[in-house]
CHARMM-style PDB file with segment names, atoms N, HN, CA, C and O in Angstrom:
ATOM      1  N   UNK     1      12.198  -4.130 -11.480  1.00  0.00      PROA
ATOM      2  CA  UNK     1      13.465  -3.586 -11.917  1.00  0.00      PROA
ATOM      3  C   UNK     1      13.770  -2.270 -11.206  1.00  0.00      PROA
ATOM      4  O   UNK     1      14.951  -1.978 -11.019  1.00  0.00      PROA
ATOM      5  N   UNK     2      12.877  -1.518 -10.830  1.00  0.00      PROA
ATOM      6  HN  UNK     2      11.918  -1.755 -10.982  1.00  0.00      PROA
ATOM      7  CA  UNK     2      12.786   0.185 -10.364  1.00  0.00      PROA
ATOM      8  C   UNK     2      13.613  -0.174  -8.673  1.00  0.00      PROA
ATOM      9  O   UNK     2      14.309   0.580  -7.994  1.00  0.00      PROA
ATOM     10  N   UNK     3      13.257  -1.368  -8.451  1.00  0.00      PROA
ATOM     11  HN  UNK     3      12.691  -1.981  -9.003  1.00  0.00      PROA
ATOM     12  CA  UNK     3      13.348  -1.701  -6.922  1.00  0.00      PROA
ATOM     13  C   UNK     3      15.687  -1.622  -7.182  1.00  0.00      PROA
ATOM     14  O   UNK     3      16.511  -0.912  -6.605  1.00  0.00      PROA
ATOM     15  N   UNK     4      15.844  -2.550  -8.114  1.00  0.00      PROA
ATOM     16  HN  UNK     4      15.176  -3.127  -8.583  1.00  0.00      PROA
ATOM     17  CA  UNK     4      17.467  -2.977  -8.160  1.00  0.00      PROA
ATOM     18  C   UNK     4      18.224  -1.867  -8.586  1.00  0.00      PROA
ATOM     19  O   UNK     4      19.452  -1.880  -8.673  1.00  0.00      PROA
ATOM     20  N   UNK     5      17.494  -0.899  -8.854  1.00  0.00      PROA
ATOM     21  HN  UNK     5      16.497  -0.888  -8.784  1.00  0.00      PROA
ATOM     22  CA  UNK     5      18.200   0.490  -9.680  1.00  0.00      PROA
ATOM     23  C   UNK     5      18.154   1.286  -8.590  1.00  0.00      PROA
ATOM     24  O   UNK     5      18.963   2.213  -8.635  1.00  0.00      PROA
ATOM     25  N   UNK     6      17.424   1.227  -7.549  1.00  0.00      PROA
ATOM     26  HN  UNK     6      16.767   0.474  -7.512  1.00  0.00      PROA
ATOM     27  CA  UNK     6      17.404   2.532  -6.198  1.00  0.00      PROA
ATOM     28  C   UNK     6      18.218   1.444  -5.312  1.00  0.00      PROA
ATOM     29  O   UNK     6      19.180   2.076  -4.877  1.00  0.00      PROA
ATOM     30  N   UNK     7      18.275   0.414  -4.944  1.00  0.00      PROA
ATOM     31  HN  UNK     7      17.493  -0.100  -5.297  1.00  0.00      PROA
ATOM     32  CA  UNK     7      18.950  -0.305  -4.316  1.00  0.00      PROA
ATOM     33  C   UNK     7      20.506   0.047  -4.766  1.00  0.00      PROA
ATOM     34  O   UNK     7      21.343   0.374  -3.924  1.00  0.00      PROA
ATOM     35  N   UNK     8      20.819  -0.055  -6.228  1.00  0.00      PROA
ATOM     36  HN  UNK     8      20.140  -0.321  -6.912  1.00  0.00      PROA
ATOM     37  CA  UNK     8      22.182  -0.283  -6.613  1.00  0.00      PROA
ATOM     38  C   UNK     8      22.139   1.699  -6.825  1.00  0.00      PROA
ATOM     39  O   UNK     8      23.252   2.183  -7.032  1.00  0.00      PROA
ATOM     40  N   UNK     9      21.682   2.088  -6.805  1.00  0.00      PROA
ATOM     41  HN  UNK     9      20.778   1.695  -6.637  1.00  0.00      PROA
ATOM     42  CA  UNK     9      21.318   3.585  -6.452  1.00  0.00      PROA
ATOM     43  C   UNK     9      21.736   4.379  -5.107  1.00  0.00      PROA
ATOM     44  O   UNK     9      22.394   5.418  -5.166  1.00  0.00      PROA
ATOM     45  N   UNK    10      21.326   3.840  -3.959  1.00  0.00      PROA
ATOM     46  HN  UNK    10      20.791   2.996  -3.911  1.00  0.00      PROA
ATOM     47  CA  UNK    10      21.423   3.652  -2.557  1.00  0.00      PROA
ATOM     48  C   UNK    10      22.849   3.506  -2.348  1.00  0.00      PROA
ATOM     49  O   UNK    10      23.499   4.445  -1.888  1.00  0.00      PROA
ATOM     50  N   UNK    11      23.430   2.299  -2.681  1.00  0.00      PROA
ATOM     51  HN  UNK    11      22.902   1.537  -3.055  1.00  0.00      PROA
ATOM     52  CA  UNK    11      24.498   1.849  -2.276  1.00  0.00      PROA
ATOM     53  C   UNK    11      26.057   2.531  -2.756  1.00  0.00      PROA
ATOM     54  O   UNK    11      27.195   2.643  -2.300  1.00  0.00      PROA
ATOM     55  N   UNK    12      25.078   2.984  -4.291  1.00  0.00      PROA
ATOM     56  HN  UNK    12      24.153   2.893  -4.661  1.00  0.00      PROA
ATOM     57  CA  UNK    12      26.550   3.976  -5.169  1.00  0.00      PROA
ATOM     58  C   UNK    12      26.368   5.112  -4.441  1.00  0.00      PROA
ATOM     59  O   UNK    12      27.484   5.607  -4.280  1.00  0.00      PROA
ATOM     60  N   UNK    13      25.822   5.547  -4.100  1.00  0.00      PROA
ATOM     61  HN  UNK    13      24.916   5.146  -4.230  1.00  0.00      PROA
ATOM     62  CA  UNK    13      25.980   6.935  -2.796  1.00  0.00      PROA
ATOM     63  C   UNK    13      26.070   6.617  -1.681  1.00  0.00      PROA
ATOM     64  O   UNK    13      26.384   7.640  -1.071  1.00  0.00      PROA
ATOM     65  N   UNK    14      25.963   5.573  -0.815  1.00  0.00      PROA
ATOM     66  HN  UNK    14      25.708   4.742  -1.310  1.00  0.00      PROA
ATOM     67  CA  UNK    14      26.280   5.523   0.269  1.00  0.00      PROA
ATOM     68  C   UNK    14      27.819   5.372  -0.234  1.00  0.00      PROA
ATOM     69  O   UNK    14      28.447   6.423  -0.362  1.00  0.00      PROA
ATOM     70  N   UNK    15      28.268   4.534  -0.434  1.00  0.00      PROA
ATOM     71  HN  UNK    15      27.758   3.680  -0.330  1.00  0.00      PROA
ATOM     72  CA  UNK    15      29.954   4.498  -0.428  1.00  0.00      PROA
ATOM     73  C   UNK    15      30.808   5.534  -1.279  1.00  0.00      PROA
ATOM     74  O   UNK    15      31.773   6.127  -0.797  1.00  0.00      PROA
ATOM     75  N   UNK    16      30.410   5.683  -2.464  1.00  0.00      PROA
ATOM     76  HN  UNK    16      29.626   5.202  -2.855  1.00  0.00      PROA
ATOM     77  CA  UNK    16      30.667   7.157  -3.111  1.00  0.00      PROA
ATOM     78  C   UNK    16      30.340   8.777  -2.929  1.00  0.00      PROA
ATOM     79  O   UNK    16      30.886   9.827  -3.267  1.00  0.00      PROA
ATOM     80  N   UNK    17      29.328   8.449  -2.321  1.00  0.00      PROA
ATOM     81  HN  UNK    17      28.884   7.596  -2.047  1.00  0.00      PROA
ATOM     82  CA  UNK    17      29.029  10.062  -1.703  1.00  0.00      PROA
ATOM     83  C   UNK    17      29.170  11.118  -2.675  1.00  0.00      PROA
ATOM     84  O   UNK    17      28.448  11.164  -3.670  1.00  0.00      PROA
ATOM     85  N   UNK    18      29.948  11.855  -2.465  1.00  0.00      PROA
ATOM     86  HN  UNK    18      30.535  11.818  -1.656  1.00  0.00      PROA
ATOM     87  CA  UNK    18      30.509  13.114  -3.210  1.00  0.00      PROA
ATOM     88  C   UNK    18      32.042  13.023  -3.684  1.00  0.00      PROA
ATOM     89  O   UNK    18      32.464  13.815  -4.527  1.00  0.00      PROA
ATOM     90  N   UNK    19      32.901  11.986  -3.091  1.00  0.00      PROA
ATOM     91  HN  UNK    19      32.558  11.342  -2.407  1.00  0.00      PROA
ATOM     92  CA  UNK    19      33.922  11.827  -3.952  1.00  0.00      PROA
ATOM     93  C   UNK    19      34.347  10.361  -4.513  1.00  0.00      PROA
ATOM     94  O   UNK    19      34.158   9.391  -3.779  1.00  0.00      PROA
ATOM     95  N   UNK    20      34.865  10.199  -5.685  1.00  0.00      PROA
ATOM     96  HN  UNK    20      35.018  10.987  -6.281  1.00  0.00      PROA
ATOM     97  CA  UNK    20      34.715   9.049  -6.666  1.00  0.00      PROA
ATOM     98  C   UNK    20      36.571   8.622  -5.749  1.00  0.00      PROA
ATOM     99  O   UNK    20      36.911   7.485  -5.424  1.00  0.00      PROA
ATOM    100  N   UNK    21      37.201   9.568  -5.597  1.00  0.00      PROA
ATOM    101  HN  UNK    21      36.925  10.492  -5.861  1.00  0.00      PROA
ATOM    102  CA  UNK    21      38.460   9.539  -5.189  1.00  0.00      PROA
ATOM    103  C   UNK    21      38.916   9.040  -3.682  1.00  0.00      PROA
ATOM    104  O   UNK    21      40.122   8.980  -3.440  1.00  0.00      PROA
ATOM    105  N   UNK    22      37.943   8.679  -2.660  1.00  0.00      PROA
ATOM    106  HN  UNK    22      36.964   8.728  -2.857  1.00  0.00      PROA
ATOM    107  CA  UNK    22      37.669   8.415  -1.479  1.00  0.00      PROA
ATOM    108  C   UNK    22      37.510   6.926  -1.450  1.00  0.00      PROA
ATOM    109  O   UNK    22      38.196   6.035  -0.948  1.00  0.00      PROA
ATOM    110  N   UNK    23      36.118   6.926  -2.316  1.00  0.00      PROA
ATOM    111  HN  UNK    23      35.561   7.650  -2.723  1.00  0.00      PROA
ATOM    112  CA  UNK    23      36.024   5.691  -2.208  1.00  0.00      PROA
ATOM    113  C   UNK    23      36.803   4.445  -2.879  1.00  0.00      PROA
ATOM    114  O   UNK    23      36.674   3.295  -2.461  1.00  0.00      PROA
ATOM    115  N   UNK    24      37.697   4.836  -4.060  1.00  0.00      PROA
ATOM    116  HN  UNK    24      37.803   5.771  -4.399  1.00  0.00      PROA
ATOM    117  CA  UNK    24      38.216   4.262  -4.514  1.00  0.00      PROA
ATOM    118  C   UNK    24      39.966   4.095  -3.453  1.00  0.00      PROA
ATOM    119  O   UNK    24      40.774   3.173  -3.563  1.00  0.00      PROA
ATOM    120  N   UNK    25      40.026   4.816  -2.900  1.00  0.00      PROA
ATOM    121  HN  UNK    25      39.369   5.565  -2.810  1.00  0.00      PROA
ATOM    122  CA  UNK    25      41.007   4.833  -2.105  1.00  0.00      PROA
ATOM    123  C   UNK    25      40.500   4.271  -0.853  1.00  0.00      PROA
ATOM    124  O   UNK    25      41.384   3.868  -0.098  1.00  0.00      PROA
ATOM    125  N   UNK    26      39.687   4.186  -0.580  1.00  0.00      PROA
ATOM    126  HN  UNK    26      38.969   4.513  -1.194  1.00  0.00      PROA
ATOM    127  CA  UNK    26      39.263   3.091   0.573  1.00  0.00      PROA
ATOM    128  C   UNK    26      39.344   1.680   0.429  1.00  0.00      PROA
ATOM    129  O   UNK    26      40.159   0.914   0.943  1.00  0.00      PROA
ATOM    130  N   UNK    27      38.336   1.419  -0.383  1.00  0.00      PROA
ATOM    131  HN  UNK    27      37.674   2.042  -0.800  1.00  0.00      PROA
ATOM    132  CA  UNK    27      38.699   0.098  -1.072  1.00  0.00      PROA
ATOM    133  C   UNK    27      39.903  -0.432  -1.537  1.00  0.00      PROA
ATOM    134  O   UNK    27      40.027  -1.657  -1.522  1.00  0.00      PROA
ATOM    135  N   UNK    28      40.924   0.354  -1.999  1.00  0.00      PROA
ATOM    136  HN  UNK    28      40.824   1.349  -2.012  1.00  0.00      PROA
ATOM    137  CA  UNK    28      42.728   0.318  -2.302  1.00  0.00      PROA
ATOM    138  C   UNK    28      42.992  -0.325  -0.836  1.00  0.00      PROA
ATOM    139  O   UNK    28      43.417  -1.469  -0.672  1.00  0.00      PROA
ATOM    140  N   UNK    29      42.704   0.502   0.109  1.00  0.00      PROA
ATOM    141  HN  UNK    29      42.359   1.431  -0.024  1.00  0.00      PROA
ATOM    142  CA  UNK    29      43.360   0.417   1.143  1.00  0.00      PROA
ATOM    143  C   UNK    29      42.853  -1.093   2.512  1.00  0.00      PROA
ATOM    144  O   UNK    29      43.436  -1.495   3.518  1.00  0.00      PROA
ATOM    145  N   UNK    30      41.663  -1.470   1.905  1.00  0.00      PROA
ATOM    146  HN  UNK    30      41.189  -1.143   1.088  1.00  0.00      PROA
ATOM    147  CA  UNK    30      41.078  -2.915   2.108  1.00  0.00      PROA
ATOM    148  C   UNK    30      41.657  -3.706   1.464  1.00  0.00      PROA
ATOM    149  O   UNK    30      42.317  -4.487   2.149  1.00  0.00      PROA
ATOM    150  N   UNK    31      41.710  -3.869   0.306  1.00  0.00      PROA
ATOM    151  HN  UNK    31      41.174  -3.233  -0.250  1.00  0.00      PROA
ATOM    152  CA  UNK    31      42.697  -4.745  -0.488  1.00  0.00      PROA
ATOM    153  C   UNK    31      43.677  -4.903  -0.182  1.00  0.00      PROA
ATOM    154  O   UNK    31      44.041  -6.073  -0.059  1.00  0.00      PROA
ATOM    155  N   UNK    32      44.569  -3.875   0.088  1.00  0.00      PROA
ATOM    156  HN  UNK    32      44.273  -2.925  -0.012  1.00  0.00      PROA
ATOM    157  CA  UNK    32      46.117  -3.786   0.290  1.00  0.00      PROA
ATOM    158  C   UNK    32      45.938  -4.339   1.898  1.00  0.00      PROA
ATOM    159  O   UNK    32      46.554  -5.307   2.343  1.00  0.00      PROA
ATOM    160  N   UNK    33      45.546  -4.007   2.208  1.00  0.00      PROA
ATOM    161  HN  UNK    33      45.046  -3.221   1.846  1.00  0.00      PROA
ATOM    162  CA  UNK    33      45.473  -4.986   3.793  1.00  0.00      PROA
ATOM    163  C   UNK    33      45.325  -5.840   3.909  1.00  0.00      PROA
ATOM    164  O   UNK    33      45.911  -6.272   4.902  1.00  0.00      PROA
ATOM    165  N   UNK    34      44.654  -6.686   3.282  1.00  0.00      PROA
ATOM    166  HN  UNK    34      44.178  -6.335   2.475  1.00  0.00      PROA
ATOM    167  CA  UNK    34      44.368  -7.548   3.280  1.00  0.00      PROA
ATOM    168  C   UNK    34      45.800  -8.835   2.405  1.00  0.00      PROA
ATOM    169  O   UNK    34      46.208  -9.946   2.745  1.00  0.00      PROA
ATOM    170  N   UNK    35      45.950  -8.430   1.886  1.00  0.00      PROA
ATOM    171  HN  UNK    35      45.618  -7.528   1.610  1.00  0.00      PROA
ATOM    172  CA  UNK    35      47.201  -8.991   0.819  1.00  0.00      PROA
ATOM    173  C   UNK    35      48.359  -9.258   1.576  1.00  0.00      PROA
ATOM    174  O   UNK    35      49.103 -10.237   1.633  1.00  0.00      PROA
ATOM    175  N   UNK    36      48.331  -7.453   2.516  1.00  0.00      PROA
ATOM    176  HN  UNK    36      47.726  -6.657   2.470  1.00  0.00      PROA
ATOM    177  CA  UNK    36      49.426  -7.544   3.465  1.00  0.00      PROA
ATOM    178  C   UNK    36      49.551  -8.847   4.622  1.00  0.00      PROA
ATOM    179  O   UNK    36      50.520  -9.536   4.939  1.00  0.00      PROA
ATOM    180  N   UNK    37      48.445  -8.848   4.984  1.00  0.00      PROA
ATOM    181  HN  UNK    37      47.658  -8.288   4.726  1.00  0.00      PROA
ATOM    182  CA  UNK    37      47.836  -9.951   6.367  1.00  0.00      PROA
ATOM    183  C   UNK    37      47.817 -11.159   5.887  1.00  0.00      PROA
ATOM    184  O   UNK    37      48.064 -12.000   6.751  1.00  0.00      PROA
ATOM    185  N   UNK    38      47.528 -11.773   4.358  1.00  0.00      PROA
ATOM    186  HN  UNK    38      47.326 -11.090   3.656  1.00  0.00      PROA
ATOM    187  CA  UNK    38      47.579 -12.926   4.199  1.00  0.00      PROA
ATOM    188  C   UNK    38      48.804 -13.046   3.632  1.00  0.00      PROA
ATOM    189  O   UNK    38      49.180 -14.207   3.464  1.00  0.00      PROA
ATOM    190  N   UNK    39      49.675 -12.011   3.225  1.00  0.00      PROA
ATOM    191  HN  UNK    39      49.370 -11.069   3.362  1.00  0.00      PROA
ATOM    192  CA  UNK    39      51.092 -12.384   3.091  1.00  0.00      PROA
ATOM    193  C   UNK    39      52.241 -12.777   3.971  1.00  0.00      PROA
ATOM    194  O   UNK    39      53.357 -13.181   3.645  1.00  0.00      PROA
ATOM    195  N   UNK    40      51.706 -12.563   5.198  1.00  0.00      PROA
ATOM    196  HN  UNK    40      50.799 -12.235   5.463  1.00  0.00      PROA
ATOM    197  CA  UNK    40      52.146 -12.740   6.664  1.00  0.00      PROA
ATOM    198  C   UNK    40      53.045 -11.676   6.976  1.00  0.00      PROA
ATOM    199  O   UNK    40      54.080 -11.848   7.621  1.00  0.00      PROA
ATOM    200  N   UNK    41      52.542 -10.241   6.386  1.00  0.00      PROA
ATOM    201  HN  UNK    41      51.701 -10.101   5.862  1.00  0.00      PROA
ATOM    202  CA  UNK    41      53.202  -8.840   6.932  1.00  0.00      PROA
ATOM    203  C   UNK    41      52.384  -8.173   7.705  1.00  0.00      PROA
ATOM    204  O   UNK    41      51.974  -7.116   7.226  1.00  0.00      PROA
ATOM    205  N   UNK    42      52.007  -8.466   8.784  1.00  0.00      PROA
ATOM    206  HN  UNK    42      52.340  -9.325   9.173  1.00  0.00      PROA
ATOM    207  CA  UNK    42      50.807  -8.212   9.484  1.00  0.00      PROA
ATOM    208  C   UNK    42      51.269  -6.552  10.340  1.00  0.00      PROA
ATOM    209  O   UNK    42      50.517  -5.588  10.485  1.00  0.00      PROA
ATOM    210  N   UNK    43      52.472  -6.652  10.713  1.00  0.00      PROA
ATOM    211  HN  UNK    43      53.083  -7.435  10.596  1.00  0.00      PROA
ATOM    212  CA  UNK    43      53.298  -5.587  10.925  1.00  0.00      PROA
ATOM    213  C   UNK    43      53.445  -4.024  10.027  1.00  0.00      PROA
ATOM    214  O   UNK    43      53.325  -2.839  10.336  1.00  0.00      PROA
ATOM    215  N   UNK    44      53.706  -4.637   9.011  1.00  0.00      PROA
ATOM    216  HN  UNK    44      53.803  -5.600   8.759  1.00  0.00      PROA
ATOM    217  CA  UNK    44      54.001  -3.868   7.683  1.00  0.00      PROA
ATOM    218  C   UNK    44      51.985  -2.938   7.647  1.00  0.00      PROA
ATOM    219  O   UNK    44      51.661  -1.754   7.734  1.00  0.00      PROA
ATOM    220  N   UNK    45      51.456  -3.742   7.543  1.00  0.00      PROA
ATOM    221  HN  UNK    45      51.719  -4.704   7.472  1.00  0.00      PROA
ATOM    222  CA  UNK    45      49.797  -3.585   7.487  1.00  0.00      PROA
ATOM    223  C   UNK    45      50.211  -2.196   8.250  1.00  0.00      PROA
ATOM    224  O   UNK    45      50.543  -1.097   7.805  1.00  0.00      PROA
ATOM    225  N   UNK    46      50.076  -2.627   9.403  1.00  0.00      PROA
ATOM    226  HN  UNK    46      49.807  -3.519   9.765  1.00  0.00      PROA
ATOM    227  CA  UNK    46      49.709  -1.889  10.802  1.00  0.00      PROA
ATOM    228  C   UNK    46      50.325  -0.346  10.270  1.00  0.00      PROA
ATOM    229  O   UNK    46      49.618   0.662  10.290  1.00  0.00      PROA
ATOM    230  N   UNK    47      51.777  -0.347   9.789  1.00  0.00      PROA
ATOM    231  HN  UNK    47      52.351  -1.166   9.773  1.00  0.00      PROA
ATOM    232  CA  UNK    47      52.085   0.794   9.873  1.00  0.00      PROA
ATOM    233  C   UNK    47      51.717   1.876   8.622  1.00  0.00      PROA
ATOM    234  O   UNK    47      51.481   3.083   8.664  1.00  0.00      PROA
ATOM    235  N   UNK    48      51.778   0.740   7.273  1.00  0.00      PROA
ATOM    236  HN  UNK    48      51.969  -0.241   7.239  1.00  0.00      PROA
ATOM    237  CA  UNK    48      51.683   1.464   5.956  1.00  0.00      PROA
ATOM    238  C   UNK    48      50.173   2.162   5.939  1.00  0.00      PROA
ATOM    239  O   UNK    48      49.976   3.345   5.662  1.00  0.00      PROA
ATOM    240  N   UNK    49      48.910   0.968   6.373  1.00  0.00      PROA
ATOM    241  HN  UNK    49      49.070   0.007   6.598  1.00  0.00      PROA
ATOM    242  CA  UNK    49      47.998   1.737   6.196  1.00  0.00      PROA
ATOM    243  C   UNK    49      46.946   3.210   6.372  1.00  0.00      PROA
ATOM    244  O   UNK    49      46.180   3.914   5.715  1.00  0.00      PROA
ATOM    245  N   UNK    50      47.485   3.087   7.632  1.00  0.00      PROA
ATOM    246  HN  UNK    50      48.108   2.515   8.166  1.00  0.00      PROA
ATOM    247  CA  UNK    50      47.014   4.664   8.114  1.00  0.00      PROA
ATOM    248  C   UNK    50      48.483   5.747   7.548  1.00  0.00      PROA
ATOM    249  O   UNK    50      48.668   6.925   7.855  1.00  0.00      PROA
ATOM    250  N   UNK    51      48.986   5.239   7.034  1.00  0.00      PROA
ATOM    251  HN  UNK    51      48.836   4.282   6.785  1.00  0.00      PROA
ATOM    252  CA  UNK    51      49.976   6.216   6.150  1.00  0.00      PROA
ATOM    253  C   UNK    51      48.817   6.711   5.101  1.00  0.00      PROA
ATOM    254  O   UNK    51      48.293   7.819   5.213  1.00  0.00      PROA
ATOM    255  N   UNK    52      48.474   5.788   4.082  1.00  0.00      PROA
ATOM    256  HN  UNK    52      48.899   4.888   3.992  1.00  0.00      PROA
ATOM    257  CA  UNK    52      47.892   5.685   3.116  1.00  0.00      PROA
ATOM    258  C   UNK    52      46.256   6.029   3.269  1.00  0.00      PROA
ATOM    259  O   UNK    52      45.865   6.412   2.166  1.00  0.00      PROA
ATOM    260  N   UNK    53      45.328   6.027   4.100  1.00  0.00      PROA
ATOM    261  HN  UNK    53      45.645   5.716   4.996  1.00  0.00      PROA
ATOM    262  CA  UNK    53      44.487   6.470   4.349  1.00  0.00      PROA
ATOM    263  C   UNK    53      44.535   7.992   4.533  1.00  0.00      PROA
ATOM    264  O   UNK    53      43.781   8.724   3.892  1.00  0.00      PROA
ATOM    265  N   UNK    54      45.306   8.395   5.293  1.00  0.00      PROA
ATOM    266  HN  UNK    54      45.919   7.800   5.813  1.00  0.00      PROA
ATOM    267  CA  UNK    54      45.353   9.876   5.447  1.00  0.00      PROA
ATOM    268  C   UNK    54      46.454  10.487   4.419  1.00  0.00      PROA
ATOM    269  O   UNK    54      46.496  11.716   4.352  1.00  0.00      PROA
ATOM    270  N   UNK    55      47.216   9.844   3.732  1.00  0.00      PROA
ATOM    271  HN  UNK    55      47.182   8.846   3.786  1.00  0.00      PROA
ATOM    272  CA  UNK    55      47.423  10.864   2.169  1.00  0.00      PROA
ATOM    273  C   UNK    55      46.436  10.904   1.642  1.00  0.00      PROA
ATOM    274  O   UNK    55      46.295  11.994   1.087  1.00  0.00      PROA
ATOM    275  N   UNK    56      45.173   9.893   1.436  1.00  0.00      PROA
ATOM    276  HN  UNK    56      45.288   9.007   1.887  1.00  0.00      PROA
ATOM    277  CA  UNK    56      43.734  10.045   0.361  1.00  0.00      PROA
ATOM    278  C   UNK    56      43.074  10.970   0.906  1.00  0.00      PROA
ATOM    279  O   UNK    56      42.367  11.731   0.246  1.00  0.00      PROA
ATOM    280  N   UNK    57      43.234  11.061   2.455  1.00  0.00      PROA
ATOM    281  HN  UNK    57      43.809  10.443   2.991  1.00  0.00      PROA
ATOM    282  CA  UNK    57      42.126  12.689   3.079  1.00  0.00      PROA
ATOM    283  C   UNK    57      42.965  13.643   2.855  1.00  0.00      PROA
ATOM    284  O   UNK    57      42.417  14.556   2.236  1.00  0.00      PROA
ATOM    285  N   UNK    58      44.136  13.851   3.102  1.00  0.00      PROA
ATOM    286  HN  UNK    58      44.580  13.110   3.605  1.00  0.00      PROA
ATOM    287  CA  UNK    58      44.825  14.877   2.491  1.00  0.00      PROA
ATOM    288  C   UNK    58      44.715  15.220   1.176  1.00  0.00      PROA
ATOM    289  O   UNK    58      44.275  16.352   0.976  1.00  0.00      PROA
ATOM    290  N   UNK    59      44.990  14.568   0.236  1.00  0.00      PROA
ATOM    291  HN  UNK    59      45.348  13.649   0.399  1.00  0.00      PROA
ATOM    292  CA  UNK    59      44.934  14.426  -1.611  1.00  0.00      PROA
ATOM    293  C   UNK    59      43.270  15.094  -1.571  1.00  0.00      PROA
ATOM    294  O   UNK    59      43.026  16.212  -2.024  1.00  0.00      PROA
ATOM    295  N   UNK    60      42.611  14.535  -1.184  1.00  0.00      PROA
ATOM    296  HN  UNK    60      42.809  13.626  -0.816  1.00  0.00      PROA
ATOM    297  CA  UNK    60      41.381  14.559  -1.747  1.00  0.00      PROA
ATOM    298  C   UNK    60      40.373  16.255  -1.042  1.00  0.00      PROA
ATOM    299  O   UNK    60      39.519  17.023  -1.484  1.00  0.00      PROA
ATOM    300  N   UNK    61      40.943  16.141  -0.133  1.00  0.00      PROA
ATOM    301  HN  UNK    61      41.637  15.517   0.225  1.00  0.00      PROA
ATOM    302  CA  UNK    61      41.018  18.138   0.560  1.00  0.00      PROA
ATOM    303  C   UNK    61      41.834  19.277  -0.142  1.00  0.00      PROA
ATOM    304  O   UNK    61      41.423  20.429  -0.280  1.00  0.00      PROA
ATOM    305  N   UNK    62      43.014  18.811  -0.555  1.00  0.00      PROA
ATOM    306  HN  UNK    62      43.347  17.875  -0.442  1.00  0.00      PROA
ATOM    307  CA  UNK    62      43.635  19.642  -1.265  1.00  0.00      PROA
ATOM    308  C   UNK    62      43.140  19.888  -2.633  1.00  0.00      PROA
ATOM    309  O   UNK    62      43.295  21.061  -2.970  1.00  0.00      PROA
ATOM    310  N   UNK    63      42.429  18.909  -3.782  1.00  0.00      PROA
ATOM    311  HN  UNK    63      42.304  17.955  -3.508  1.00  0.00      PROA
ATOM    312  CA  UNK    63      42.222  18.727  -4.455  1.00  0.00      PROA
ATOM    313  C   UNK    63      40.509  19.789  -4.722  1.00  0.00      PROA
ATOM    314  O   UNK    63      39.932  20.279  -5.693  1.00  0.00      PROA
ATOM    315  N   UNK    64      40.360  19.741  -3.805  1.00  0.00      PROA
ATOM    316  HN  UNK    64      40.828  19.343  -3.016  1.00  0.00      PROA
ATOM    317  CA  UNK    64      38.939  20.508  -3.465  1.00  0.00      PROA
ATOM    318  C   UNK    64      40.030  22.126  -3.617  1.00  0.00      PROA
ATOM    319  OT1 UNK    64      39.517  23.233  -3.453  1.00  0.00      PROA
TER     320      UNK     64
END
């Protein structure tokens, strides 16, 4: 059991790190791409997402 708790231990800090607000906005922003691309807005993707990635580094710097 000690082994699945440092594993699932490991992994909540590798992707969470130091902000809960990053990673949850990363993952937003996989999803939403993904939705976009199988909705056949493959265009729309391209432009909205790096919109939306860099308001969460912005938000999340300011917020500091």
């Amino acid at each position: 059991m000690k082994y699945l708790t440092g594993f699932a231990a490991f992994w909540w800090d590798f992707i969470v790190g130091d902000s809960i607000a990053l990673a949850i906005g990363g993952v937003g922003v996989l999803v939403l791409g993904a939705l976009l691309v199988r909705s056949g807005y493959p265009g729309v993707a391209e432009i909205t997402l790096p919109v939306i990635v860099m308001s969460t580094l912005v938000a999340s710097l300011v917020r500091r």
